[in-house]
C-alpha positions in Angstrom: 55.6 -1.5 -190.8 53.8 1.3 -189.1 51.0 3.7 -189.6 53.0 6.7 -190.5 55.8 5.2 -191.9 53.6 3.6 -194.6 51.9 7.4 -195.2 54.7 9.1 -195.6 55.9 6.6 -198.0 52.5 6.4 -200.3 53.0 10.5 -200.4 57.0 10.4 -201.8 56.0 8.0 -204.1 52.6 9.7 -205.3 54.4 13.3 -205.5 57.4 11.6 -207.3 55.2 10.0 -209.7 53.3 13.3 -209.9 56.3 15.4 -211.2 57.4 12.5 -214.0 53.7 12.6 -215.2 54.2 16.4 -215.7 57.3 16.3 -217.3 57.1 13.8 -219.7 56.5 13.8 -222.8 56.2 10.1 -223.8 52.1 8.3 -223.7 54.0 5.2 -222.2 55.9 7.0 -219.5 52.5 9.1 -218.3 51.0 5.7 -218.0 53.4 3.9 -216.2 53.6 7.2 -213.9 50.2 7.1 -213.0 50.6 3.5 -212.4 53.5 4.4 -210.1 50.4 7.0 -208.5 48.2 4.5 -207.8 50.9 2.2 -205.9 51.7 5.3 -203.5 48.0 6.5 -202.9 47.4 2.9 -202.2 49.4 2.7 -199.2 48.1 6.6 -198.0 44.5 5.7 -197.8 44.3 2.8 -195.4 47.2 4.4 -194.0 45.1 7.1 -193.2 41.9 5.4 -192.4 43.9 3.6 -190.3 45.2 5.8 -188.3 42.0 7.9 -187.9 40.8 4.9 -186.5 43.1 4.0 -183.9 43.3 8.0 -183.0 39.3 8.3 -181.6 38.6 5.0 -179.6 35.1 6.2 -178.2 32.7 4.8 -180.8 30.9 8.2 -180.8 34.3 10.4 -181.7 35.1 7.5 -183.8 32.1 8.2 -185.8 32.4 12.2 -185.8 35.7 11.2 -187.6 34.7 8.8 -189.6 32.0 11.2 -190.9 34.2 14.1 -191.7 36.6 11.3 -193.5 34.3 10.1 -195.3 33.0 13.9 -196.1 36.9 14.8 -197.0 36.9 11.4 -199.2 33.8 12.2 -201.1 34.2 15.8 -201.9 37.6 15.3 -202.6 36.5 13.8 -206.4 34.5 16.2 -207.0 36.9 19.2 -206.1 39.2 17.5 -207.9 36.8 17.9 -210.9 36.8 21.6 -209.9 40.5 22.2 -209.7 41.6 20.5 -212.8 39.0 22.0 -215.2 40.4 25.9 -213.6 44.2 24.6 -214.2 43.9 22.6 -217.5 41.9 26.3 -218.8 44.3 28.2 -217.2 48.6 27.1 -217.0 47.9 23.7 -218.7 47.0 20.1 -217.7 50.4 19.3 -217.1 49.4 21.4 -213.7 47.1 18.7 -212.3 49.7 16.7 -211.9 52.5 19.7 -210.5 49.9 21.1 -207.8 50.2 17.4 -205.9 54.1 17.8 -205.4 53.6 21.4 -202.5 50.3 19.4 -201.6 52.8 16.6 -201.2 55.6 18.2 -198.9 53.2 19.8 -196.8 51.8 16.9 -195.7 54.7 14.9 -195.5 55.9 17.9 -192.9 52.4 18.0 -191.1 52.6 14.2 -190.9 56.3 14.4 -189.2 54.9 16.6 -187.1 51.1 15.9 -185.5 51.4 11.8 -186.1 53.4 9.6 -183.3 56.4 7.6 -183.9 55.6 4.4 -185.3 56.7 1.7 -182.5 59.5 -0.3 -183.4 58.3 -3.5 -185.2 59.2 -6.4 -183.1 58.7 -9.2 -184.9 59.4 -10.2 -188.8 56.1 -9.8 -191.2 55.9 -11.6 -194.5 53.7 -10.3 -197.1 52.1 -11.9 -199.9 53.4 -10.6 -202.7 52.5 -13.7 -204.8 48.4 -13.2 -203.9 48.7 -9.2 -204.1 50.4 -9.7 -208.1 47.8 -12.7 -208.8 44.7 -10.3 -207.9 46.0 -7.2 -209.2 46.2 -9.0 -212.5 43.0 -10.4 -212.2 40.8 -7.0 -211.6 43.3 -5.0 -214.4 42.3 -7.9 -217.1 38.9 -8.2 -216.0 38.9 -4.0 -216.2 40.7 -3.9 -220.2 38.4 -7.0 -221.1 35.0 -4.8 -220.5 37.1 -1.9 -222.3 38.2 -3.7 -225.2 34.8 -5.5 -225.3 33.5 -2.9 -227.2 36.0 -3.2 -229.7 36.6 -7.0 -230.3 32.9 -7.6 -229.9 31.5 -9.1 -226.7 31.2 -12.3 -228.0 34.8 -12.8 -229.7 37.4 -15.2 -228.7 39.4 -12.2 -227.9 36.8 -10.4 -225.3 36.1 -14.1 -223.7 39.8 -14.8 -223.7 40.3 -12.2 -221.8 37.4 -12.7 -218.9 39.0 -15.9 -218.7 42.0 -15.2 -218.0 40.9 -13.1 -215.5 38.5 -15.6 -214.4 41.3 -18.4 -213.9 43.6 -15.7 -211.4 40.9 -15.0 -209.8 40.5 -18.8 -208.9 44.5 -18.7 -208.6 44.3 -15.9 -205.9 42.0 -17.9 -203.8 44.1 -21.1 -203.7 47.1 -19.0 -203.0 45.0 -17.4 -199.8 43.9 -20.6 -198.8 48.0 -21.6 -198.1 49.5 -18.5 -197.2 50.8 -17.7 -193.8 50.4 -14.1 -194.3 47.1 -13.4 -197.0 45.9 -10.5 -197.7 42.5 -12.2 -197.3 42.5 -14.0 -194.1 39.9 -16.8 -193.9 38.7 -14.8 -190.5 37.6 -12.0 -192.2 35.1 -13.5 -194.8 33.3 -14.9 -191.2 32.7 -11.6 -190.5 29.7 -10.7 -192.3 29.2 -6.9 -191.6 32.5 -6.2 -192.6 32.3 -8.3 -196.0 29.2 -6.1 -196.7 30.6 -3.0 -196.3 33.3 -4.3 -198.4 30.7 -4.6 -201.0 28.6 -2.2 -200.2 32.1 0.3 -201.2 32.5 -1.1 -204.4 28.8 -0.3 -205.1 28.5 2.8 -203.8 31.4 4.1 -205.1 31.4 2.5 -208.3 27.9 4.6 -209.0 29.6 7.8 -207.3 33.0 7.7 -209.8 30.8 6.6 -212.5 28.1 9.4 -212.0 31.0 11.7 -211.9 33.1 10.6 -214.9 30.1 10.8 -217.1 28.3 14.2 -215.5 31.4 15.8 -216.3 31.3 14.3 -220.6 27.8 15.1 -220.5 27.8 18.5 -219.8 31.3 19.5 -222.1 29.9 17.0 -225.1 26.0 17.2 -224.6 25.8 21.2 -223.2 29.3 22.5 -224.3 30.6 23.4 -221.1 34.1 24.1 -220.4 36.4 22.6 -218.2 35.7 25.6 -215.4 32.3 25.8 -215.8 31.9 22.3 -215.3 33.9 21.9 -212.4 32.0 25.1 -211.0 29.1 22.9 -211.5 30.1 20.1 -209.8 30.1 22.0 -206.2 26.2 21.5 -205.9 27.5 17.9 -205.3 30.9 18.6 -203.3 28.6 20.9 -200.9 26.3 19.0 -200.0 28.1 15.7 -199.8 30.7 17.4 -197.3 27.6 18.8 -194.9 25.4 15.7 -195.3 28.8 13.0 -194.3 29.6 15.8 -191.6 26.2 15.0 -190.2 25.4 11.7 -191.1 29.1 10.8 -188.9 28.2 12.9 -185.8 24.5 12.2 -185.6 22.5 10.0 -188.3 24.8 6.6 -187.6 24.1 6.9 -184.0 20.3 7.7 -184.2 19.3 6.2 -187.9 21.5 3.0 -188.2 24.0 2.4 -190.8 21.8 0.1 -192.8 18.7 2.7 -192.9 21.6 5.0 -194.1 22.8 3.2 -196.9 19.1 1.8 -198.0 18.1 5.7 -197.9 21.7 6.7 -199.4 21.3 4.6 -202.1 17.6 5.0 -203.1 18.4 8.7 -203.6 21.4 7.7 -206.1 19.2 5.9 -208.6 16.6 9.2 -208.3 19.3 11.4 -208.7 20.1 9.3 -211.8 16.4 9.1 -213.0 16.1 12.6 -212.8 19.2 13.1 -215.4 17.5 10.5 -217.7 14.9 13.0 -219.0 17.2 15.9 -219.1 16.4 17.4 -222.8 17.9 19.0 -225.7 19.3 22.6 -224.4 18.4 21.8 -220.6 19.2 23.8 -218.4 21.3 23.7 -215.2 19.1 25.2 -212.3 16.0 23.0 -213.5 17.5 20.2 -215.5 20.8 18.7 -213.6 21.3 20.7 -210.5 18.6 19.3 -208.4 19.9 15.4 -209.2 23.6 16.9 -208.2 22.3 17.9 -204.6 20.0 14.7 -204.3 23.3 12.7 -205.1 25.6 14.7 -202.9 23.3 14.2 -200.2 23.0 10.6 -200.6 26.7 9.9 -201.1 26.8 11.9 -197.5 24.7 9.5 -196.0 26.1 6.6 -197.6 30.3 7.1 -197.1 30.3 7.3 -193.7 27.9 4.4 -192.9 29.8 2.3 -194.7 33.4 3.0 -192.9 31.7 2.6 -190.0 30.0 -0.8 -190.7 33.4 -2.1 -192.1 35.5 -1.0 -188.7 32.8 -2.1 -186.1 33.5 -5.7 -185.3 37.5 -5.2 -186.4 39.4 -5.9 -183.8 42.0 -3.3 -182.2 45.1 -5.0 -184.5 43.0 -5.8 -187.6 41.9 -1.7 -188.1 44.4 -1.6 -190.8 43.0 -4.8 -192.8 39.6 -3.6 -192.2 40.7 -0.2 -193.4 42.6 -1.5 -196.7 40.0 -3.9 -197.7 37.4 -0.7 -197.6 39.3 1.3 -199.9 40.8 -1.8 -201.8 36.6 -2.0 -202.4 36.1 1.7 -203.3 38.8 1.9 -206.0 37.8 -1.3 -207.6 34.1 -0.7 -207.9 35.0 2.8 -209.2 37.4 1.5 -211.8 34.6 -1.8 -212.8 31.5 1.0 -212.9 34.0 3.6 -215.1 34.9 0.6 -217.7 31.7 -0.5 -217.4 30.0 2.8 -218.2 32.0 4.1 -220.6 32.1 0.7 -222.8 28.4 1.4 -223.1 28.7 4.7 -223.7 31.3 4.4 -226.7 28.5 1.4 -227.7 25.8 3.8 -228.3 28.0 6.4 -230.0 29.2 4.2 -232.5 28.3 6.1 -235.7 27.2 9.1 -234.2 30.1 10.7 -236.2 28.3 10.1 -239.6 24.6 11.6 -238.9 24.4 14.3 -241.4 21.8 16.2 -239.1 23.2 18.3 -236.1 20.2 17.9 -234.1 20.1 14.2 -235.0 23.4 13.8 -233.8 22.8 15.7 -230.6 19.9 13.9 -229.8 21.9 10.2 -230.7 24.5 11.5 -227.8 22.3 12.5 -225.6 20.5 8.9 -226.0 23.8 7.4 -225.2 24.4 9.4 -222.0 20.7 8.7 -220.9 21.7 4.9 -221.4 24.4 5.6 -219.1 22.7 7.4 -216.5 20.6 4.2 -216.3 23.5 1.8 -215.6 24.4 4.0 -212.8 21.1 3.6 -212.0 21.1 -0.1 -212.1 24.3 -0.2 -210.1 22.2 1.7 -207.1 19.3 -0.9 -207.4 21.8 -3.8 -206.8 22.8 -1.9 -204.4 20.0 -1.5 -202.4 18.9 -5.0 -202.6 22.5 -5.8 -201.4 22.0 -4.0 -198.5 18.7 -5.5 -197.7 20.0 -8.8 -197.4 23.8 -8.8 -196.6 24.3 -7.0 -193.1 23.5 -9.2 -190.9 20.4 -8.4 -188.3 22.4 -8.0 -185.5 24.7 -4.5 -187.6 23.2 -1.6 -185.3 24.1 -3.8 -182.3 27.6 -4.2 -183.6 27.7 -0.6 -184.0 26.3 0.0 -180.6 28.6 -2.7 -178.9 31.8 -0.7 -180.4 30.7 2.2 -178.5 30.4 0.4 -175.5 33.7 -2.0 -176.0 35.5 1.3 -177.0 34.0 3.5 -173.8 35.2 1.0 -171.7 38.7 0.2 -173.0 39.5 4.5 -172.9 38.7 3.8 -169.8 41.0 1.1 -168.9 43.5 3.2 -170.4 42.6 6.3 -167.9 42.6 3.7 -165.2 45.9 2.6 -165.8 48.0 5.9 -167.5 46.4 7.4 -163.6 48.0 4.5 -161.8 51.1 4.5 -163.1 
């Protein structure tokens, strides 16, 4: 449909959606809003990625981009953190959702302006609208079965009716990608091995970063107190040092390191990060007590973001940049949304009761067990992810990487060759 044609799109439907969700006052219309949301930044982000990567063909630009995407990408949670904790203390919540409409327009203009025409489509595309329904259903079950789990009990007919159920689309959506002319999963893709393990390398990844950052920001207002400024204030440790360390990591540590060194390293750091905020005590304090695992995990998401779009876009072929694009941030938002359920089921676990200790310190130190508990989950999630990396790119990744550069060198200079002859 073209690159900026499907942008533009995502960001009129994710401002629109914005400015309902700020207006109403109605639970069931805020929801279905920020429903509406997530179907327009779905088409912005591979949208974006997309065209990032068909903008810098020479592996090593490619890479510089890639790195300050993937820098952008990270921080941008985190600042988000930042700016909704200033507004919600300061003109209201309902101003999260207003700020996104002038963001909105602005780039809609900037994106009129700096991106090319799309070229005219030539030929008619089918979708599969069948498959993208059957799987979206799937992953939002399997997300309000570990939510709910808590609540029916994990054992109940309720809880395992509800796994499967997701269990049986799952097994749905495959038989419906094994007969469609158009999936959203072609059966070439799975054959390539690097890009299927960056695929789950992002919902790893990012599953422990939104995680870690979900419940960093509940345990410093409900553990410490803090206030929605002060805890987005403290969240820049992390936005800092993730933007420098995915600037770098994208211009420099791909090229000289190796993506999986990167993500081995990358992810190591996450679950020390997350050791670290297991002993964190009664009245700890910020300098000593949490800011050092902030800037350990910043740093490591640096290294890790980048790597990972690069791994997933090395083999891709010139006209499959967009799949390989949506399938990385299909991966990114799911294993967010899996770690967040899963993390905050546990979480709502171990605080069951809390509400009744008579003693203030008892009940402090109860919460702070439960947080602890989640920190280790998170930690968990990093372990897997480790071993995951160990064994799922394939030996040959660095060359892949280092075969792009060469495949991309010379087809820029094909393109010189022939824009000069003509």
């Amino acid at each position: 449909m073209g690159k900026r044609r499907v942008l533009t799109t995502g960001l009129v439907i994710f401002s629109a959606a914005s400015l309902v969700a700020g207006l109403t006052h109605s639970i069931s219309l805020l929801i279905t809003a920020r429903g509406v949301q997530g179907f327009g930044a779905a088409l912005v982000a591979p949208a974006a990625l997309s065209i990032v990567a068909h903008t810098f063909t020479e592996a090593r630009e490619r890479n510089g981009a890639l790195g300050i995407y993937g820098a952008i990408g990270g921080t941008s949670a985190s600042v988000g953190v930042i700016a909704s904790g200033l507004l919600t203390d300061g003109p209201g919540w309902r101003w999260i959702f207003f700020i996104n409409i002038p963001i909105g327009i602005a780039l809609i203009a900037l994106a009129s302006i700096f991106l090319p025409k799309d070229e005219p489509v030539k030929t008619a595309r089918r979708f599969d609208a069948l498959g993208a329904s059957t799987v979206t259903a799937a992953l939002l079950l399997f997300v309000y079965a570990i939510n709910k789990g808590a609540d029916y009990g994990w054992g109940s007919l309720k809880t395992l009716g509800l796994f499967g159920a997701s269990a049986l689309l799952i097994s749905l959506f495959a038989w419906i990608e094994s007969r469609s002319q158009s999936p959203i999963l072609p059966g070439s893709v799975l054959k390539n091995r690097d890009m299927v393990a960056a695929d789950v390398g992002s919902f790893l990844v990012f599953g422990a970063i939104f995680s870690f950052i979900f419940l960093g920001t509940l345990f410093m207002q409900q553990t410490f107190g803090y206030s929605p400024t002060k805890t987005g204030v403290a969240w820049l440790a992390t936005t800092l040092t993730f933007f420098i360390s995915a600037g770098v990591t994208g211009t420099k540590l791909v090229t000289q390191f190796g993506v999986k060194r990167l993500l081995l390293t990358g992810m190591t750091l996450f679950g020390l990060a997350m050791l670290w905020l297991m002993r964190a005590p009664l009245g700890a304090g910020y300098a000593i007590d949490l800011m050092p695992a902030f800037i350990i995990a910043g740093l490591a998401g640096g290294f890790m973001a980048p790597a990972l779009q690069v791994a997933a876009l090395a083999r891709a072929k010139s006209d499959e940049l967009g799949l390989a694009s949506g399938l990385v941030a299909m991966m990114q938002e799911i294993g967010g949304a899996v770690a967040i359920a899963t993390v905050s089921a546990i979480l709502v676990a171990k605080m069951h009761g809390i509400s009744h200790i008579a003693s203030s310190v008892a009940r402090q130190t109860a919460m702070l067990h439960a947080f602890h508990t989640g920190f280790t989950v998170i930690a968990a999630i990093a372990a897997v992810g480790v071993v995951t990396v160990s064994i799922a790119f394939s030996k040959n990744v660095e060359e892949d990487v280092e075969d792009m550069s060469r495949a991309s060198r010379e087809e820029a200079a094909a393109i010189a060759i022939g824009e000069a002859e003509v």
